[in-house]
Biopython code that builds the backbone (N, CA, C, O; Angstrom):
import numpy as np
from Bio.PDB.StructureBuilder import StructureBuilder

atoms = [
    (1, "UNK", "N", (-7.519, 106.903, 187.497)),
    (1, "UNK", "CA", (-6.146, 106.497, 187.265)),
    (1, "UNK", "C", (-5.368, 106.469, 188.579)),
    (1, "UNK", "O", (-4.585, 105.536, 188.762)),
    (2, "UNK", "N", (-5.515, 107.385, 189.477)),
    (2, "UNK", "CA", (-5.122, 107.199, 190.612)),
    (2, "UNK", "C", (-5.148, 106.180, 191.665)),
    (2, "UNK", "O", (-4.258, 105.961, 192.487)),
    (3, "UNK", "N", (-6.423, 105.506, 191.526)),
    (3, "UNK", "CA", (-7.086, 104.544, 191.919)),
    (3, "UNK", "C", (-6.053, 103.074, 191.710)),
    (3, "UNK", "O", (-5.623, 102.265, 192.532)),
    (4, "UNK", "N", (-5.925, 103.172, 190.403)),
    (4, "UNK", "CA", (-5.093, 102.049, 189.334)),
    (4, "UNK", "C", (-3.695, 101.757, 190.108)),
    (4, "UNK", "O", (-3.245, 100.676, 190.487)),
    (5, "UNK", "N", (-2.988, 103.456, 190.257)),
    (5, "UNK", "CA", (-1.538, 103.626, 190.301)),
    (5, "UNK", "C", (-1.133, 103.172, 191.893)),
    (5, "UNK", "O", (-0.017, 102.757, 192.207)),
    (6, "UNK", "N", (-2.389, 103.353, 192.921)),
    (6, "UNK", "CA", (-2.352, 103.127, 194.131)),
    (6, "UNK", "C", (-2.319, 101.565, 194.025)),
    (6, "UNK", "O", (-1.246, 100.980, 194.168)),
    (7, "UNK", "N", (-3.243, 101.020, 193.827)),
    (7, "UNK", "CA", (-3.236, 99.820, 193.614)),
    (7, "UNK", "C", (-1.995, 98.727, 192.936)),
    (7, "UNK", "O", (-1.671, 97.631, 193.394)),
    (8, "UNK", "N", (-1.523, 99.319, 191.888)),
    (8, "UNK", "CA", (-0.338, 98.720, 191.009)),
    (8, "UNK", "C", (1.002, 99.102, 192.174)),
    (8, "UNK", "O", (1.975, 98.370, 192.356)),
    (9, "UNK", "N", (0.797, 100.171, 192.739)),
    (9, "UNK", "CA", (1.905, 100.245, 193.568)),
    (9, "UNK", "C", (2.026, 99.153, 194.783)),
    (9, "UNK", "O", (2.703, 98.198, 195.164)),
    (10, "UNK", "N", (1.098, 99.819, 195.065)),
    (10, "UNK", "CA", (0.530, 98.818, 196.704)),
    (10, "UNK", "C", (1.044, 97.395, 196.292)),
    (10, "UNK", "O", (0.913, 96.752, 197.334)),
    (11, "UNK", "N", (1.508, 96.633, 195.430)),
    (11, "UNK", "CA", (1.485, 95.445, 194.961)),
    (11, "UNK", "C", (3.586, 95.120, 194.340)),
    (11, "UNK", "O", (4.104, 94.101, 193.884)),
    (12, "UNK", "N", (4.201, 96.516, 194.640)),
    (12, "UNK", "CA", (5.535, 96.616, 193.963)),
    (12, "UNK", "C", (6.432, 96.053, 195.387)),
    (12, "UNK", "O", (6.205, 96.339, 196.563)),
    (13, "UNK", "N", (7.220, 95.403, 194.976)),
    (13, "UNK", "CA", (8.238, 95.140, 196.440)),
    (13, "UNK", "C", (8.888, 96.459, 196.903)),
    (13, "UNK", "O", (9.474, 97.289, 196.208)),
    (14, "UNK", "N", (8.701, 96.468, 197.965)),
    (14, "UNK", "CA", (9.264, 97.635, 199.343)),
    (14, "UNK", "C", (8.805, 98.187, 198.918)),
    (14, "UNK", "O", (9.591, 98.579, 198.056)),
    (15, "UNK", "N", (7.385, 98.975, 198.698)),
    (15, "UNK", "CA", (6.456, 100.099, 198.586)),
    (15, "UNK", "C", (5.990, 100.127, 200.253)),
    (15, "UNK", "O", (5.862, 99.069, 200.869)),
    (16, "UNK", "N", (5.789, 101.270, 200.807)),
    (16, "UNK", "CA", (5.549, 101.254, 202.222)),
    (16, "UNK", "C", (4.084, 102.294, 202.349)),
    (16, "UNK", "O", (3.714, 102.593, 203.484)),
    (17, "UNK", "N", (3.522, 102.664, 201.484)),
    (17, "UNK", "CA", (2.230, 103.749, 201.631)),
    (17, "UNK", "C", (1.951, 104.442, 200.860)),
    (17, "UNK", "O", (2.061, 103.828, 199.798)),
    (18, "UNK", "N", (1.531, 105.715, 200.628)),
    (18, "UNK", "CA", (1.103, 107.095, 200.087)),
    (18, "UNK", "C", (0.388, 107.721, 200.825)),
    (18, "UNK", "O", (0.093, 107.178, 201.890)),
    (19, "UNK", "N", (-0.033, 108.792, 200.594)),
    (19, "UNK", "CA", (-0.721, 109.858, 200.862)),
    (19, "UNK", "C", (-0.956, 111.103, 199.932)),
    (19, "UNK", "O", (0.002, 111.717, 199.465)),
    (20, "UNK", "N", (-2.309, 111.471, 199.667)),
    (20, "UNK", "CA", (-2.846, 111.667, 198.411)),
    (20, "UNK", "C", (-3.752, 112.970, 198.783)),
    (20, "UNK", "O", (-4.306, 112.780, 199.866)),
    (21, "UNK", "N", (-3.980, 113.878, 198.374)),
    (21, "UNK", "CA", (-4.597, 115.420, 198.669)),
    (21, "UNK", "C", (-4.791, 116.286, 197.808)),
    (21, "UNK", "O", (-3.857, 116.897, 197.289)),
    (22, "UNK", "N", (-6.746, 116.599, 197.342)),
    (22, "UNK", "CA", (-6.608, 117.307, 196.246)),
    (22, "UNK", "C", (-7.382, 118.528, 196.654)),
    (22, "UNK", "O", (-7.901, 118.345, 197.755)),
    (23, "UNK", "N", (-7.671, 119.859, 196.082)),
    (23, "UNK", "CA", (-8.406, 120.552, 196.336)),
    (23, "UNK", "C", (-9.736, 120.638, 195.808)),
    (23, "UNK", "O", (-10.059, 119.485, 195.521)),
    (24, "UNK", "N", (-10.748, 121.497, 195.515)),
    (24, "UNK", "CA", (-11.887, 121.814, 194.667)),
    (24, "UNK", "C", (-11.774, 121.923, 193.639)),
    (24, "UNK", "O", (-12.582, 121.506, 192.808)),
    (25, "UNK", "N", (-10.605, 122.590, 193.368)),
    (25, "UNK", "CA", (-9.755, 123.194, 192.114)),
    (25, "UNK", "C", (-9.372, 121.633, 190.984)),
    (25, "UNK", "O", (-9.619, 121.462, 189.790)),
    (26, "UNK", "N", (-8.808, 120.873, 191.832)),
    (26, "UNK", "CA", (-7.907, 119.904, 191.338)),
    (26, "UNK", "C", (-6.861, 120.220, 191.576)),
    (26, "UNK", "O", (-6.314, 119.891, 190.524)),
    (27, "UNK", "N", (-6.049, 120.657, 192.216)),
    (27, "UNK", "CA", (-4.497, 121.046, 192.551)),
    (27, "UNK", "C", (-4.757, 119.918, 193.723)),
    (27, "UNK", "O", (-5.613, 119.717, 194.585)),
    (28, "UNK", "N", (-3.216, 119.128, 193.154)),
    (28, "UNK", "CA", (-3.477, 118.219, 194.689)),
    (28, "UNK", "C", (-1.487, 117.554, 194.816)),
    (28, "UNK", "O", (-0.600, 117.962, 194.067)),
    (29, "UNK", "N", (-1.349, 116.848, 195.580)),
    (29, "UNK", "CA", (-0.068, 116.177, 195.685)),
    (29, "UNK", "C", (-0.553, 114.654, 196.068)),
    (29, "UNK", "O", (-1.617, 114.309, 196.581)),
    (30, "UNK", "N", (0.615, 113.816, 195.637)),
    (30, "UNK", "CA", (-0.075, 112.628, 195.916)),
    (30, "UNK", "C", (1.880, 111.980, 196.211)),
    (30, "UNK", "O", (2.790, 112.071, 195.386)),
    (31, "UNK", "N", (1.946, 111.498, 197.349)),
    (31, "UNK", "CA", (3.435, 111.348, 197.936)),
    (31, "UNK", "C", (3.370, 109.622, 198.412)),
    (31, "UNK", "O", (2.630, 109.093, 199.241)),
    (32, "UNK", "N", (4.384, 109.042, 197.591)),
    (32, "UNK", "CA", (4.426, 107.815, 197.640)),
    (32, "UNK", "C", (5.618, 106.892, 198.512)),
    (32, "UNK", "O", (6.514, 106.796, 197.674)),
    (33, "UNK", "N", (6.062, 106.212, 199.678)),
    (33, "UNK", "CA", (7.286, 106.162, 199.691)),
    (33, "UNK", "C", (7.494, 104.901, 199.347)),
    (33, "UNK", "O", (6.676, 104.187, 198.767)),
    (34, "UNK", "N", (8.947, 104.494, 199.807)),
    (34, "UNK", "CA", (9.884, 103.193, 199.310)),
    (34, "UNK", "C", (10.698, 102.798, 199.901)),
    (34, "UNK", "O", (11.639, 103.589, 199.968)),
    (35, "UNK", "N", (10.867, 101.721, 200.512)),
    (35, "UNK", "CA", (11.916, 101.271, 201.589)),
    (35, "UNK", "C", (13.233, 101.930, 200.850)),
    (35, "UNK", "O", (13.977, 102.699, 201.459)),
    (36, "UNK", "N", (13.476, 101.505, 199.301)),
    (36, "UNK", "CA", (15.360, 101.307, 198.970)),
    (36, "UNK", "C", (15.156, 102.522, 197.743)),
    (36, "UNK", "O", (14.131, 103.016, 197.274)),
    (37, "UNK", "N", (16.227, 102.697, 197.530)),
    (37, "UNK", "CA", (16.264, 103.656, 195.924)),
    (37, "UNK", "C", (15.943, 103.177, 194.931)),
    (37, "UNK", "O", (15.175, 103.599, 194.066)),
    (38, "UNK", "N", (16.963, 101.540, 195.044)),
    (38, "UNK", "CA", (16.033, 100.472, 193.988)),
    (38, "UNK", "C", (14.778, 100.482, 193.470)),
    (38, "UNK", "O", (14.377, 100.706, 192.328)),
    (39, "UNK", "N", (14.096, 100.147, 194.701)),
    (39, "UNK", "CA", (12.578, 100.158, 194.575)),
    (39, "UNK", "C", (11.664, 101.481, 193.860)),
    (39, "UNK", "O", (10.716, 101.433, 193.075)),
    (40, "UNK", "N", (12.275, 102.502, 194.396)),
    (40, "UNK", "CA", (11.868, 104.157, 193.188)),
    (40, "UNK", "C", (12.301, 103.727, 192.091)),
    (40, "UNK", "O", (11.379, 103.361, 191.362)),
    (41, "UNK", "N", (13.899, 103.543, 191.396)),
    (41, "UNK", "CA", (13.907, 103.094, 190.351)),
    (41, "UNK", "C", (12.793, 102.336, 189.655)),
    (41, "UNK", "O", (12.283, 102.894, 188.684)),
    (42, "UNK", "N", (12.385, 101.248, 189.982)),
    (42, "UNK", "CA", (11.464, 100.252, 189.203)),
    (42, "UNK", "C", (10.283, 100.241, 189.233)),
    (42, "UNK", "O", (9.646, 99.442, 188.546)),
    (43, "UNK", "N", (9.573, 101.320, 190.215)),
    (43, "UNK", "CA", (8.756, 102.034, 189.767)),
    (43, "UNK", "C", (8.574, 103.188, 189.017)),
    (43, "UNK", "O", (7.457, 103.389, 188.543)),
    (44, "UNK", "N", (9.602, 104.098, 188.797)),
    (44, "UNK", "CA", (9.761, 104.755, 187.472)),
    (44, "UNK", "C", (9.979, 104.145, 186.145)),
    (44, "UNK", "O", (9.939, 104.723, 185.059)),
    (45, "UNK", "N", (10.265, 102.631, 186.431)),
    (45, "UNK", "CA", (10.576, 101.648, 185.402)),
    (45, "UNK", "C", (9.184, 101.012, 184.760)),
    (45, "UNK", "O", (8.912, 100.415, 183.717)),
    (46, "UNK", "N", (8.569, 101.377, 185.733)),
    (46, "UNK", "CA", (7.114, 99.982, 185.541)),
    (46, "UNK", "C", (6.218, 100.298, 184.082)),
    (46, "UNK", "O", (5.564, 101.319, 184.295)),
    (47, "UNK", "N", (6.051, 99.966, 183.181)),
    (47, "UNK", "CA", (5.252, 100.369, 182.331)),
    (47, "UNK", "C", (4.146, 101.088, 182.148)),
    (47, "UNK", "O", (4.036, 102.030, 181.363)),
    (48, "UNK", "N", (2.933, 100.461, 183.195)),
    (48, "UNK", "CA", (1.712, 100.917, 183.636)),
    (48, "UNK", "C", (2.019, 102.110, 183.807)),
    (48, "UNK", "O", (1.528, 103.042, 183.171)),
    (49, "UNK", "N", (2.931, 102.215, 184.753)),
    (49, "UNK", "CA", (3.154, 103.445, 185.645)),
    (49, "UNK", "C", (3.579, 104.573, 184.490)),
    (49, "UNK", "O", (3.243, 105.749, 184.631)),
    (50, "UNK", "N", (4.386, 104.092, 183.278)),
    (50, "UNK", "CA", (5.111, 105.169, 182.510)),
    (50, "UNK", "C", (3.497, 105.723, 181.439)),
    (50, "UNK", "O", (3.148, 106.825, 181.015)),
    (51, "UNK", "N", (3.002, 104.617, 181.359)),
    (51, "UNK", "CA", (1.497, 105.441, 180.793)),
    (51, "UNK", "C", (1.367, 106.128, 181.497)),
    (51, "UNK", "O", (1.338, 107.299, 181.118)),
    (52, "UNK", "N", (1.215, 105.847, 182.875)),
    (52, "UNK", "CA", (0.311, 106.872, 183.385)),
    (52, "UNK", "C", (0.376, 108.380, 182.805)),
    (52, "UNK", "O", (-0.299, 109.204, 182.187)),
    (53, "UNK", "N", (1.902, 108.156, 183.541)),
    (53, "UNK", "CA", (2.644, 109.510, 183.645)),
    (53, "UNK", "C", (2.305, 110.185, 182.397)),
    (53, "UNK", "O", (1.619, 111.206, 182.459)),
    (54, "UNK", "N", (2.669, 109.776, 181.363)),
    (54, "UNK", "CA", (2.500, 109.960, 179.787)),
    (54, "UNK", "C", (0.880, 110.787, 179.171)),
    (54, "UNK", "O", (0.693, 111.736, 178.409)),
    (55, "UNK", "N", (0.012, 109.951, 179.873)),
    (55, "UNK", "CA", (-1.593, 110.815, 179.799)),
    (55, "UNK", "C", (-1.584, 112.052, 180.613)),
    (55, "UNK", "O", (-1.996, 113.192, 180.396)),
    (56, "UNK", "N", (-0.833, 111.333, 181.882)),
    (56, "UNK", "CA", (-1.224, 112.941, 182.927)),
    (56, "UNK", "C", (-0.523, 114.059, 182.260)),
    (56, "UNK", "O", (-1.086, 115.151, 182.170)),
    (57, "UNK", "N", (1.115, 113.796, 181.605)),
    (57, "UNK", "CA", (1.347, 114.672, 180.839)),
    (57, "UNK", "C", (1.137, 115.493, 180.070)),
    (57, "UNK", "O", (1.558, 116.650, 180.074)),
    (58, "UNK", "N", (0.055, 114.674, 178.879)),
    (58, "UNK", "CA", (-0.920, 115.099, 178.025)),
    (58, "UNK", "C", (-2.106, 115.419, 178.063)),
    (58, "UNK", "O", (-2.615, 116.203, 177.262)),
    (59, "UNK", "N", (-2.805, 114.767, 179.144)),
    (59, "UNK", "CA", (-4.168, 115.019, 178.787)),
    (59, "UNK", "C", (-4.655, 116.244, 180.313)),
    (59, "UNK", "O", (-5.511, 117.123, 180.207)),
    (60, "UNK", "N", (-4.018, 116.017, 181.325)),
    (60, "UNK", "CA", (-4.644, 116.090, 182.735)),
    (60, "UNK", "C", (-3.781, 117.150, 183.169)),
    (60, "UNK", "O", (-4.475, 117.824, 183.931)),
    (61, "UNK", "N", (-2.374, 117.775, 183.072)),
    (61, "UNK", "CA", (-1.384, 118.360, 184.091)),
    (61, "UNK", "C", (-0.881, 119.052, 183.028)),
    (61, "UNK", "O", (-0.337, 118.644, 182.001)),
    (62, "UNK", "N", (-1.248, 120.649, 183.581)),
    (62, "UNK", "CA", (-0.016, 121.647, 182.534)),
    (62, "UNK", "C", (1.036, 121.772, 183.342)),
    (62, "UNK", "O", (2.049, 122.232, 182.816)),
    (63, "UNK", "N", (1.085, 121.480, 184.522)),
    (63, "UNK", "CA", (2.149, 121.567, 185.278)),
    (63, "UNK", "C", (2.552, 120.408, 186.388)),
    (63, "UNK", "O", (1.779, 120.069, 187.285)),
    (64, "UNK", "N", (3.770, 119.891, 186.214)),
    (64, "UNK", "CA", (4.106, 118.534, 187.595)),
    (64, "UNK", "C", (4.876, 118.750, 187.961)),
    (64, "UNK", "O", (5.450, 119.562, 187.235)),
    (65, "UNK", "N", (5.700, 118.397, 189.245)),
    (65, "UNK", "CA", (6.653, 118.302, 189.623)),
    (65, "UNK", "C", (6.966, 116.547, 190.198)),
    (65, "UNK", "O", (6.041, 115.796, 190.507)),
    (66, "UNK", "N", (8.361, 116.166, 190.243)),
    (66, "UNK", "CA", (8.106, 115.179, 190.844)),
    (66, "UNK", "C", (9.412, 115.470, 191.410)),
    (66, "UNK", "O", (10.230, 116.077, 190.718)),
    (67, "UNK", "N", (9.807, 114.967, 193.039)),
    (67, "UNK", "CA", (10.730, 115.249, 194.131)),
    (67, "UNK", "C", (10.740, 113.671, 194.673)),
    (67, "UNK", "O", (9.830, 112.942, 195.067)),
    (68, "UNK", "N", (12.452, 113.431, 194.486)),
    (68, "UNK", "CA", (12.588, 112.294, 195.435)),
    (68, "UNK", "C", (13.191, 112.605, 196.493)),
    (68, "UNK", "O", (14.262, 113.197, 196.360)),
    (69, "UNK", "N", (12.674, 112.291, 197.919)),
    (69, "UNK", "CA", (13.794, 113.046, 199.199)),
    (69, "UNK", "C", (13.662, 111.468, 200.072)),
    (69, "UNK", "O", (12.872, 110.526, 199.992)),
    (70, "UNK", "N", (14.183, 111.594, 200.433)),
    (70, "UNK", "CA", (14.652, 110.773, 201.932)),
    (70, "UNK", "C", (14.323, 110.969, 203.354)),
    (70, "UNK", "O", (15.069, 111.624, 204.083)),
    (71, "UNK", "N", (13.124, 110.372, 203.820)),
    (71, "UNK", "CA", (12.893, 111.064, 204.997)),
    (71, "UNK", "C", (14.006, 110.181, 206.376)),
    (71, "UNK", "O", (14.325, 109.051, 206.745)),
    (72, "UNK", "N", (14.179, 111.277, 206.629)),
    (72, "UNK", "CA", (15.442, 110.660, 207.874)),
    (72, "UNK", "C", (14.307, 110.877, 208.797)),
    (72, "UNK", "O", (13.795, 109.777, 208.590)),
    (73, "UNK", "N", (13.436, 111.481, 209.734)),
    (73, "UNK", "CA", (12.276, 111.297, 210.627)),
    (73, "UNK", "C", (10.963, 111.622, 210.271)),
    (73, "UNK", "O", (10.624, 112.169, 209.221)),
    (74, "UNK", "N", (10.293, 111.290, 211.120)),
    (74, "UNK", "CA", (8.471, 111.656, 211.008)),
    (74, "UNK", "C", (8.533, 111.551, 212.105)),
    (74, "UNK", "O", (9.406, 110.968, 212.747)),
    (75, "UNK", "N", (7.235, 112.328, 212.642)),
    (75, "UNK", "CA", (6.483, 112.175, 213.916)),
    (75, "UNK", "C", (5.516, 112.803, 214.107)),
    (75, "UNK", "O", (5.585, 113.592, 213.165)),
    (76, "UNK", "N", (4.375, 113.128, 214.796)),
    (76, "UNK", "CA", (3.419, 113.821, 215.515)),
    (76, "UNK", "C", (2.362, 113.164, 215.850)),
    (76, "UNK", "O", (2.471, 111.954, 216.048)),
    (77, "UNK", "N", (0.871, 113.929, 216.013)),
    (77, "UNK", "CA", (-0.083, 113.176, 216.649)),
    (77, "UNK", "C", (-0.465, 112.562, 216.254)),
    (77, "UNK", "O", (-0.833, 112.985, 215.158)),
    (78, "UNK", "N", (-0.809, 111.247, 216.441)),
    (78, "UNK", "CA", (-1.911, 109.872, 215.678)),
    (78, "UNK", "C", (-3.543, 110.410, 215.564)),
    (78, "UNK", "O", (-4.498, 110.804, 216.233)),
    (79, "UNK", "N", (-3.070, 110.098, 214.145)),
    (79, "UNK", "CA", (-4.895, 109.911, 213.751)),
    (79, "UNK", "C", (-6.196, 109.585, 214.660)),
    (79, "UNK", "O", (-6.438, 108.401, 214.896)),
    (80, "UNK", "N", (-6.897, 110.424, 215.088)),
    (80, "UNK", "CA", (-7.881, 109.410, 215.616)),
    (80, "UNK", "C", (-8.845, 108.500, 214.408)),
    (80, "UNK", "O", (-8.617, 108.712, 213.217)),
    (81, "UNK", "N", (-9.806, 107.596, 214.779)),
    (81, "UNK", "CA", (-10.331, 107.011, 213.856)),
    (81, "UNK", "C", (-11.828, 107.257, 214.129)),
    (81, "UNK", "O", (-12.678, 106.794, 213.370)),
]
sb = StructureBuilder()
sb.init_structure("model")
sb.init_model(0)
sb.init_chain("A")
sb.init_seg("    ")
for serial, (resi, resn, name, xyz) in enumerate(atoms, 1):
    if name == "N":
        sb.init_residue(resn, " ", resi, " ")
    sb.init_atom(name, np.array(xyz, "f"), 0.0, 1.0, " ", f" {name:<3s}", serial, name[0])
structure = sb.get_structure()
């Protein structure tokens, strides 16, 4: 499903990335951003997307959080490849 949601996103106007991190356990975070507020809106809007949420609710997550923030900077070392 993750796979799906990356993909369906990757495809939404002003979507700009993610970054996705799980453990052994399954405890993981998966952080998506968005050029405008708009654009969060209508992806909380998107249908696909509201299944998702809806199974992970039920079937997958006794516990979620979800946080919208605003990053005013980033920086540090580049990836090597």
């Amino acid at each position: 499903m993750a796979d799906e949601m990356a993909a369906l996103a990757s495809a939404q106007p002003d979507f700009l990335g993610y970054e996705s991190a799980r453990n052994a356990d399954g405890f993981g975070i998966t952080v998506s951003y968005w050029a405008t507020a708009e654009a969060i809106a209508d992806w909380k809007e998107n249908a696909a997307h509201q299944a998702a949420q809806a199974n992970g609710q039920r079937l997958w997550y006794e516990h979620y959080e979800i946080r919208i923030a605003k990053v005013e900077r980033a920086y540090g070392k580049p990836q090597s490849i």
